[in-house]
C-alpha beads as a LAMMPS data file, in Angstrom:
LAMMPS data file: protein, C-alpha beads

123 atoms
122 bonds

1 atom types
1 bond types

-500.0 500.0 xlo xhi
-500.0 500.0 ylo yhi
-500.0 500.0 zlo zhi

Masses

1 110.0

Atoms # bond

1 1 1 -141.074 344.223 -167.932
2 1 1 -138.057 343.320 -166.911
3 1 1 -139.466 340.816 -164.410
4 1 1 -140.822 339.078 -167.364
5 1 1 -137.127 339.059 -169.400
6 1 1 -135.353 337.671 -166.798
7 1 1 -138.300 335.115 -165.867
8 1 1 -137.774 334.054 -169.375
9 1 1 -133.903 333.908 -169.198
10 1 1 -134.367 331.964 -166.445
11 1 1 -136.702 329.382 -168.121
12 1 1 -134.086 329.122 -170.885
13 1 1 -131.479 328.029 -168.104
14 1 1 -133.494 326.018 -166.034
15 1 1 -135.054 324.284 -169.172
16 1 1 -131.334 323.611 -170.082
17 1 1 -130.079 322.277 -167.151
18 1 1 -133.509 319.849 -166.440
19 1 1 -132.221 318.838 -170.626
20 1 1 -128.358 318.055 -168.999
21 1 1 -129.938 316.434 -166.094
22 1 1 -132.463 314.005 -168.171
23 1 1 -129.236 313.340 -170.626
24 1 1 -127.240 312.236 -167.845
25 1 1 -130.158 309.766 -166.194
26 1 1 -130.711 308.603 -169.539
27 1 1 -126.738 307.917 -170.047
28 1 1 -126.372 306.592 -166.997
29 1 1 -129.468 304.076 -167.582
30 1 1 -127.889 302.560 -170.703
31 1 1 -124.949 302.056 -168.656
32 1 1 -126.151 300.061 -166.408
33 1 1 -128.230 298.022 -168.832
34 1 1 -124.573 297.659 -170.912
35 1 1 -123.041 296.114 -167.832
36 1 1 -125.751 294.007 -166.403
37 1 1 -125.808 292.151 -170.549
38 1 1 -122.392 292.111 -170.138
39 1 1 -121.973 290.081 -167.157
40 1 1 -124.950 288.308 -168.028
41 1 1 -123.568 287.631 -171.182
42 1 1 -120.459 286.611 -169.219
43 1 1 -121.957 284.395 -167.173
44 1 1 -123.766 281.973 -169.579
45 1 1 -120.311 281.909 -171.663
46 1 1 -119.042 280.518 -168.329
47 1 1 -121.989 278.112 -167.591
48 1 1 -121.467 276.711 -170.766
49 1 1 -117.937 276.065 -170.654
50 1 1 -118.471 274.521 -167.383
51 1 1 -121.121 272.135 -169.189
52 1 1 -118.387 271.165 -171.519
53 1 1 -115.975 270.159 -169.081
54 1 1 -118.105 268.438 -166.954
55 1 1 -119.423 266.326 -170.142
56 1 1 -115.474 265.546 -171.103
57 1 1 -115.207 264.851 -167.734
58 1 1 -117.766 262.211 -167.868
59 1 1 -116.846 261.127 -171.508
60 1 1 -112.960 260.115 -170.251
61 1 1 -114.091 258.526 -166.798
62 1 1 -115.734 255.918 -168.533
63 1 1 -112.834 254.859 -170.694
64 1 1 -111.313 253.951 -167.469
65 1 1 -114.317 252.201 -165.630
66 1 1 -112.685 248.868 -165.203
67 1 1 -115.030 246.034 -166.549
68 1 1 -114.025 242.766 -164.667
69 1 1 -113.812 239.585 -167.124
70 1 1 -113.429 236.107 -165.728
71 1 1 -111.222 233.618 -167.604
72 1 1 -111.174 229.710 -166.903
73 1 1 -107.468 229.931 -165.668
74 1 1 -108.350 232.356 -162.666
75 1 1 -110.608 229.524 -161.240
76 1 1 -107.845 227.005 -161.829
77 1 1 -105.403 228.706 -159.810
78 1 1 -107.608 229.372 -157.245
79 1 1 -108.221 225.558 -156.646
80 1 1 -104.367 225.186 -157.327
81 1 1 -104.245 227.175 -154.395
82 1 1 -106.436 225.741 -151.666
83 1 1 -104.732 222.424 -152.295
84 1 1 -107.680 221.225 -154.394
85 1 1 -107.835 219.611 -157.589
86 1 1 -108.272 222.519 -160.436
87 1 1 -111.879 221.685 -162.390
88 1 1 -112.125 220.200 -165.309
89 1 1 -114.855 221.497 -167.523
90 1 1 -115.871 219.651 -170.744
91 1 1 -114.908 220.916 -173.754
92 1 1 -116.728 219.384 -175.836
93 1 1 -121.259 218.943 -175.776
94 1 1 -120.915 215.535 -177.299
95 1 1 -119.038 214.395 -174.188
96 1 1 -121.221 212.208 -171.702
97 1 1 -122.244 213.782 -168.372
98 1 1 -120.306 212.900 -165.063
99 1 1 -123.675 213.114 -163.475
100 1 1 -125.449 210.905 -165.781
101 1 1 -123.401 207.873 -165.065
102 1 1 -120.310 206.156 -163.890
103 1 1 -119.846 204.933 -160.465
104 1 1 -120.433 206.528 -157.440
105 1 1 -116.852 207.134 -156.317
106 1 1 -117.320 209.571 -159.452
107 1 1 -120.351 211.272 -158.134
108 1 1 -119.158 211.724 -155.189
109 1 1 -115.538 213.386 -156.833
110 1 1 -117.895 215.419 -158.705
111 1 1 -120.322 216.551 -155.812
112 1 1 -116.861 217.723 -153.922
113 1 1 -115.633 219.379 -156.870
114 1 1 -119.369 221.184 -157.755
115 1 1 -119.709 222.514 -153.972
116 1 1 -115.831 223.735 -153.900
117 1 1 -116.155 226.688 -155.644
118 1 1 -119.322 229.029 -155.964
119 1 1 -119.442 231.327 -158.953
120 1 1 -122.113 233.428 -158.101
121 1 1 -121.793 236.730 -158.294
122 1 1 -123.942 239.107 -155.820
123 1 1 -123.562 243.224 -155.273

Bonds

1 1 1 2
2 1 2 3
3 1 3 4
4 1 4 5
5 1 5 6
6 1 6 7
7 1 7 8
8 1 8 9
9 1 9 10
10 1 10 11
11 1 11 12
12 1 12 13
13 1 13 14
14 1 14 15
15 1 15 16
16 1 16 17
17 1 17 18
18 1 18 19
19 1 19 20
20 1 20 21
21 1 21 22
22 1 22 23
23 1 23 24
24 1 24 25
25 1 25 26
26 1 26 27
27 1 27 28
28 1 28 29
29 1 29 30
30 1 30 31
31 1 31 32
32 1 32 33
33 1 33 34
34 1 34 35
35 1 35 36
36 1 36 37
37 1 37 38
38 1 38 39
39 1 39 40
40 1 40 41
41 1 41 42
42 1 42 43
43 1 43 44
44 1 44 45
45 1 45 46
46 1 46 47
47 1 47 48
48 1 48 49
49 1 49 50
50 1 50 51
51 1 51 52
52 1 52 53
53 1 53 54
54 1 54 55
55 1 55 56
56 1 56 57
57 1 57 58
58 1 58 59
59 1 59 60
60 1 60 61
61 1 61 62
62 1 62 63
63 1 63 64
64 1 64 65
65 1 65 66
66 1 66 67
67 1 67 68
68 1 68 69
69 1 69 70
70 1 70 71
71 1 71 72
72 1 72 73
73 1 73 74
74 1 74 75
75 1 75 76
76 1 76 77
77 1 77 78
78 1 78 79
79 1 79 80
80 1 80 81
81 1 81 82
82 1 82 83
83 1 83 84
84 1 84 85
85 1 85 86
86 1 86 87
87 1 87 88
88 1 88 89
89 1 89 90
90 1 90 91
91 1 91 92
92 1 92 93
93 1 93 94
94 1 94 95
95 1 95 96
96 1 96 97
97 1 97 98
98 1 98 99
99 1 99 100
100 1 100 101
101 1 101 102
102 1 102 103
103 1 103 104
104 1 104 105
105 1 105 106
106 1 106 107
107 1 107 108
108 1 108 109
109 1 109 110
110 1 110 111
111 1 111 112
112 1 112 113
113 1 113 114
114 1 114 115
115 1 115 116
116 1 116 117
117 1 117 118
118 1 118 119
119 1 119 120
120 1 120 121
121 1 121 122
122 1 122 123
């Protein structure tokens, strides 16, 4: 009989401590799932910000992409320069062509000036 008592104090115990021991794996469990959403957590906050900055980054560098503009005085000065006569472009489209007439000192003015100075642009 008194096998059977302490067999059954013993249950009691052990029963106990397995209850302790499943408490504390169970505990432990959430804890880890806590920290890994955490740092997961922590992680896409971080991607995201990075996503921002590298958009602003990308926003501001092309306020100061330089777009080049040509203006009528830089090829002037140019032709100033190599000792040439600047060109003269007409200003007006009612003005006759120096092609379509004149004399052929002219053509041959404007055949010097037309071959002096390529404008084509090429990457």
């Amino acid at each position: 009989m008194e096998n059977k008592k302490r067999k059954g104090k013993d249950d009691g115990v052990l029963e106990e401590e397995e209850e302790e021991m499943m408490n504390k794996f169970y505990t432990l469990l959430r804890r880890f799932r806590d920290a890994r959403d955490g740092r997961r957590k922590e992680l896409e906050e971080l991607q995201k910000s990075e996503r921002k900055k590298k958009r602003s980054k990308v926003g501001t560098e092309q306020h100061h992409v330089w777009v080049p503009s040509f203006e009528l005085e830089d090829f002037i000065n140019e032709a100033e320069f190599r000792g040439q006569q600047p060109l003269r472009f007409p200003t007006s489209s009612a003005s006759p062509s120096p092609r379509g007439g004149g004399t052929d000192k002219q053509r041959k003015n404007d055949d010097q000036h037309s071959h002096s100075l390529d404008l084509n642009l090429s990457l």
